[in-house]
N, C-alpha and C positions, 0 to 999 in steps of 0.2 A: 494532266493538262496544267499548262502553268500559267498561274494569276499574280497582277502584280494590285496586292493593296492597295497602293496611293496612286495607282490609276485610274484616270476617265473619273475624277473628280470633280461634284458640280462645286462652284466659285459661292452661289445662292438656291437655297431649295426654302419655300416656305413650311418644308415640311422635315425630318427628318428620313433618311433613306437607310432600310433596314434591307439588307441580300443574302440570303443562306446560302451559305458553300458548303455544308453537309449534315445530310441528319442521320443520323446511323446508329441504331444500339443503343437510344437512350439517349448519344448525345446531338447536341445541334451546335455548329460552326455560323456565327453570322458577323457580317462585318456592317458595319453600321458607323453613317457620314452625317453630322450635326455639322450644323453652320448658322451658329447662333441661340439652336432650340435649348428649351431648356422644361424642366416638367412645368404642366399646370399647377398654379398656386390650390394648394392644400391638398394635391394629389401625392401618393406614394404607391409606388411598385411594390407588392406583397408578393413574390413569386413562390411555386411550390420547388420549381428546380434551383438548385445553388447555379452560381454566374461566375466566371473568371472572367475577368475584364482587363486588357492590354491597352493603355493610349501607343496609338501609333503615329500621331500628328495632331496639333493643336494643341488644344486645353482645354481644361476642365475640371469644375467642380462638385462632388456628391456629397449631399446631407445625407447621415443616417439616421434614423430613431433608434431608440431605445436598444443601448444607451446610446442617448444623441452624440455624434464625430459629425465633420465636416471633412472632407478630404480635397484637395487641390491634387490635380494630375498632370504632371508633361509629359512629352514621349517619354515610352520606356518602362514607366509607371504601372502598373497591378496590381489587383485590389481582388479577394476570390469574396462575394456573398453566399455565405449562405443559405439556404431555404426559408423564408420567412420573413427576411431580416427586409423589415422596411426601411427605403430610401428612396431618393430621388435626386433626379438631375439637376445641380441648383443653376450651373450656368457653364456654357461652350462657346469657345472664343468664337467671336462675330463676323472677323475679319481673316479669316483663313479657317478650310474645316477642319473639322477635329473629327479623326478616324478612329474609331474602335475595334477592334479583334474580341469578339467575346462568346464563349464557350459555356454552353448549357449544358448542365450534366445533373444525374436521379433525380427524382422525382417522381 
């Protein structure tokens, strides 16, 4: 079946939109459309599964912890987390969404 990412894009969501396009064997495919979101202040994502992360449109930025980075993303961009490793969304362009391809795998 064929999917085109940067399609049937919302302009504004007060929320962010997470869509799994496969989970199989451990791992899970989800594409996920920010428009604007960014984490709650003093939240951090502590996952057990590592993350591949693709920008596919937009921008954005991730703070990691320990050892604290910042990273800025445009299209094109990939970043793999692994298991543990606490971060968070610092901020995703406002004015056009920012599409992520991001790929869960062990854990």
């Amino acid at each position: 079946m064929k999917t085109n990412l940067l399609h049937d894009l919302p302009t504004y969501s007060s929320h962010e939109i997470f869509q799994t396009l496969l989970e199989q064997d451990g791992v899970r495919i989800e594409r996920i459309v920010s428009t604007g979101q960014s984490s709650p202040p003093g939240f951090w994502y502590d996952q057990s599964q590592g993350e591949w992360v693709l920008l596919l449109s937009g921008a954005a930025r991730l703070h990691f912890a320990e050892p604290e980075d910042v990273v800025e993303l445009i299209p094109g961009d990939a970043v793999h987390i692994p298991p543990h490793r606490r971060h968070r969304v610092d901020w995703t362009h406002p004015d056009k969404p920012t599409v992520w391809l991001a790929v869960f795998h062990g854990g």
